[in-house]
N, C-alpha and C positions, 0 to 999 in steps of 0.2 A: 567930937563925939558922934555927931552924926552920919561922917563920914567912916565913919568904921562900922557901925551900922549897918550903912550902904552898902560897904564892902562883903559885910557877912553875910546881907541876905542875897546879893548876885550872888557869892561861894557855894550857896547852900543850895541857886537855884542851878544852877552848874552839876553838882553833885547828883541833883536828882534827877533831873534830864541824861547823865550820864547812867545811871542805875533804872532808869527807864529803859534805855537803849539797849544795855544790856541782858535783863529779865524779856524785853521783843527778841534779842538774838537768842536767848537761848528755848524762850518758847520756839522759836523757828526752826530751831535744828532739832527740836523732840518733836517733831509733829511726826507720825507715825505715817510709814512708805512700807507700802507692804510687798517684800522682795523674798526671790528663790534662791537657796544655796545651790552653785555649781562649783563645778574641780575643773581647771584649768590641768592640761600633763605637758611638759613640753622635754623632751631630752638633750633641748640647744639651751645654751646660756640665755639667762633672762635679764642682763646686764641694763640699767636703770630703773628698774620695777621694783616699788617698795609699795608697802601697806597701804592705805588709803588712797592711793591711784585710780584712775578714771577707767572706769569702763563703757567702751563704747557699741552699739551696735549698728553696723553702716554708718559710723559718722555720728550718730545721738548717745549722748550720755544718757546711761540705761544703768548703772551702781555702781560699784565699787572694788578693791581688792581687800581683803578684811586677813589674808594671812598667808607668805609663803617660806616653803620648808620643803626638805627632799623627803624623798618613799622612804620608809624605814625598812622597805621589803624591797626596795630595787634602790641602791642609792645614785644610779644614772637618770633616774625620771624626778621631774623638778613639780611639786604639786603647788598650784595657785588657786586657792579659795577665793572665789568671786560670789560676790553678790549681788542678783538681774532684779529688773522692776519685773514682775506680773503681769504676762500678757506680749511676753516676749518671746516669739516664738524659735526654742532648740532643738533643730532638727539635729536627723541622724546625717544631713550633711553639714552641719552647721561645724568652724574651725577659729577658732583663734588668731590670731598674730600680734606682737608686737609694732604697735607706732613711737614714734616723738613728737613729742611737742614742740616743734620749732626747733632753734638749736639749745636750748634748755638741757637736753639729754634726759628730761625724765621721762618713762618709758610709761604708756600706759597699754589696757588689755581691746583691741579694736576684734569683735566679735565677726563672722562673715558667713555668708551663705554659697552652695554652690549650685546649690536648687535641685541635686540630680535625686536625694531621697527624701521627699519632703515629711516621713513618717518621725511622732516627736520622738525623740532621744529613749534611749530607757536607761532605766535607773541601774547603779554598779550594786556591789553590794552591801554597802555603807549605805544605801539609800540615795547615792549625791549621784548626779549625772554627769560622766568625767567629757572634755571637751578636750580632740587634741589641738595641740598650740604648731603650727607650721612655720617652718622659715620666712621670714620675711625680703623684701626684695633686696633689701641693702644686705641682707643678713647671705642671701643667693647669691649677691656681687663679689660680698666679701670673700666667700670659699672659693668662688673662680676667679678672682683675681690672687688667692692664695694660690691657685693652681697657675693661672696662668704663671705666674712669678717663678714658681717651679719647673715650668716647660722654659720657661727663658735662660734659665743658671744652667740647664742642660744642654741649651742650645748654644751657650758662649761657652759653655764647657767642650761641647764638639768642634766648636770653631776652633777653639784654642788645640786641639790636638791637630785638627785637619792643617791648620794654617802655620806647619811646620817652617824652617830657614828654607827648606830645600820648595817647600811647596811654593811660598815667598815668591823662590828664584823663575819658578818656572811659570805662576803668572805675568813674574815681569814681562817674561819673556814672550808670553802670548800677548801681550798688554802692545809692545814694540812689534811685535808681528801684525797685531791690527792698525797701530800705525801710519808702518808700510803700506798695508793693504789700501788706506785710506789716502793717501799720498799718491797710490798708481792711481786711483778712483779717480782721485782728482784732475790728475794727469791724462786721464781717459777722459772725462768731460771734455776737456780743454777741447781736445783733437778730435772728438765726436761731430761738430757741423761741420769740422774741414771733411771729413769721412762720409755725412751725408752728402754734401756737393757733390763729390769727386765719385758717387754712388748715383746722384742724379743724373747727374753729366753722361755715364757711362749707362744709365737709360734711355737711350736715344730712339728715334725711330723708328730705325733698322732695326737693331735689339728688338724695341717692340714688338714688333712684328717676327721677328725669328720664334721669341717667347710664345706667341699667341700661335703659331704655329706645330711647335713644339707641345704646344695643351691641346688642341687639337686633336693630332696624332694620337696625345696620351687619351682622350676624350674616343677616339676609334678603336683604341686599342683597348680600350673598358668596357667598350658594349660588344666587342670580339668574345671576352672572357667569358662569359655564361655561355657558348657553345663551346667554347672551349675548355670550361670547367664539366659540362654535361658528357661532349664524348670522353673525360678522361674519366669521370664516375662508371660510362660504359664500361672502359677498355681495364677498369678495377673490376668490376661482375664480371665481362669475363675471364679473367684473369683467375677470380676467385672459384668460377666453374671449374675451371682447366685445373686446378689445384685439386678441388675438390673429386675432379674422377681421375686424377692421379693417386690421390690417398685413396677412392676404393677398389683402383687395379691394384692398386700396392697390398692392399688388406686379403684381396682375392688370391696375388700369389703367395702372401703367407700362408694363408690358408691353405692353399694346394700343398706348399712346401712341407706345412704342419703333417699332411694327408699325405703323405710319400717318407716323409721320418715317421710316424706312428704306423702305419701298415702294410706299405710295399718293402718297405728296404729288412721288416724283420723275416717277412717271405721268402726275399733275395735270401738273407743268412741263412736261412735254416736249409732254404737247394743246396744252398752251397754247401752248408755242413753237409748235405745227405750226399752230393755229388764226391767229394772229397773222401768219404765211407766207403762208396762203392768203387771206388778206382783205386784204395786200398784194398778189398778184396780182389778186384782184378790183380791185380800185382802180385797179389800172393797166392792165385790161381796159378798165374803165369809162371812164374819160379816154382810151385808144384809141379807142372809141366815139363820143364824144362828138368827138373832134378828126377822128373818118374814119370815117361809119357806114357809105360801100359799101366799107368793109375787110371787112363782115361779109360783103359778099353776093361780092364779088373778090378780097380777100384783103386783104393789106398793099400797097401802090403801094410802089416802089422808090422813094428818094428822086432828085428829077429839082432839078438846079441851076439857081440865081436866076438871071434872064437879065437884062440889060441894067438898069437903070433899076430891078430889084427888089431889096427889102432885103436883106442878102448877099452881092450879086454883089461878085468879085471880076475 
């Protein structure tokens, strides 16, 4: 009897330490946090972000996510109701992005600054201050690595046409041609210090000296060259003088030539038409004469008509 007793009142004191614990948690979670509604927009997937999710600013838990749903007016913009503590400052450069939490995969809202307009946010016109949501770095990896992935299918897709049977053949073929090449190489090393000796050997003394003689002369014959380059500079001026009153004698007897076709020679023609006139009238002075010389001494006779029985008559 006693023991059951004992039993009931540990049960009972169990019970009430249990329901103590619980009336402290739930005073703790109504204590009253005085926070701002903001709109999250983001037009990326917001893939592990659900309702009560953490809100951070640089890293501090600063509220919560209280509700997300797409634009009823744009249904490609994704709206996220956040809820900020008081005293947190939302500029107009202020942006969003999704974190994780470890590899959990629950996504929460990590708030961010860029500093460039530190003027505060203004209000949409629901009253709420909308915040755009940005790509995130994994989120930047994942599209270029979608792309890269896409430049690589392109790329074995070109390979595969370029690296036809026939193209095959004719790499091999250059493949065996470097071979070869690599083979004489080799063969060329081999024989390379017999080829310096037999190179040494044949720079003997004598050589030397023939050589060093040889630079010499070419050393005399280099400091010859700038008088020798000088008079032929000369012998180009005057060359180019001599040219040059060739082209204005040339130019002076076109000239004259022009002066003797434009003016003398139409002179000549027209003597001549006039000499060519007057030796036409001699001519026919002369056969005047000749056909009636006492025209000179009486004139011309009137012409008198064939009479009877003479040639002409009519």
């Amino acid at each position: 009897m006693e023991s059951r007793a004992y039993a009931l009142i540990t049960g009972l004191f169990v019970l009430g330490i249990a329901a103590c614990i619980v009336v402290w948690a739930q005073w703790l979670s109504k204590t009253p946090v005085a926070r701002t509604p903001y709109r999250v927009v983001s037009t990326v997937a917001v893939s592990g972000l659900n309702p009560e999710a953490q809100v951070r600013y640089r890293g501090i838990s600063v509220g919560r996510v209280t509700a997300i749903g797409l634009d009823p007016k744009d249904p490609r913009r994704i709206l996220v109701d956040i809820e900020v503590d008081n005293g947190i400052p939302i500029t107009k450069g202020t942006y969003a992005q999704l974190g994780m939490e470890g590899i959990t995969g629950i996504a929460y809202v990590h708030l961010q600054d860029d500093y460039k307009n530190m003027e505060l946010a203004a209000k949409g016109p629901d009253g709420v201050v909308e915040v755009p949501l940005r790509p995130a770095f994994l989120d930047v990896l994942a599209d270029g690595a979608e792309g890269t992935i896409q430049d690589v299918r392109h790329l074995i897709t070109s390979l595969n046409e370029i690296m036809t049977p026939e193209n095959r053949k004719r790499i091999a073929a250059t493949l065996a041609s470097l071979e070869k090449i690599s083979a004489n190489l080799e063969v060329a090393s081999i024989r390379l210090p017999a080829t310096i000796a037999r190179v040494d050997g044949w720079l003997s003394d004598e050589n030397r000296q023939l050589a060093a003689g040889t630079l010499k002369g070419l050393n005399e014959s280099a400091r010859e060259l700038p008088q020798l380059t000088r008079e032929t500079q000369q012998l180009v001026k005057d060359a180019r003088e001599l040219v040059g009153q060739a082209g204005k004698l040339a130019n002076d007897a076109t000239g004259a030539a022009a002066g003797v076709r434009d003016d003398t020679l139409p002179r000549i023609n027209a003597l001549a038409e006039q000499v060519e006139h007057d030796s036409q009238r001699v001519g026919r002075l002369a056969l005047q004469l000749d056909r009636d010389p006492q025209s000179l001494l009486f004139g011309k006779q009137p012409a008198i008509r064939p009479g009877p029985g003479e040639a002409g008559f009519k």
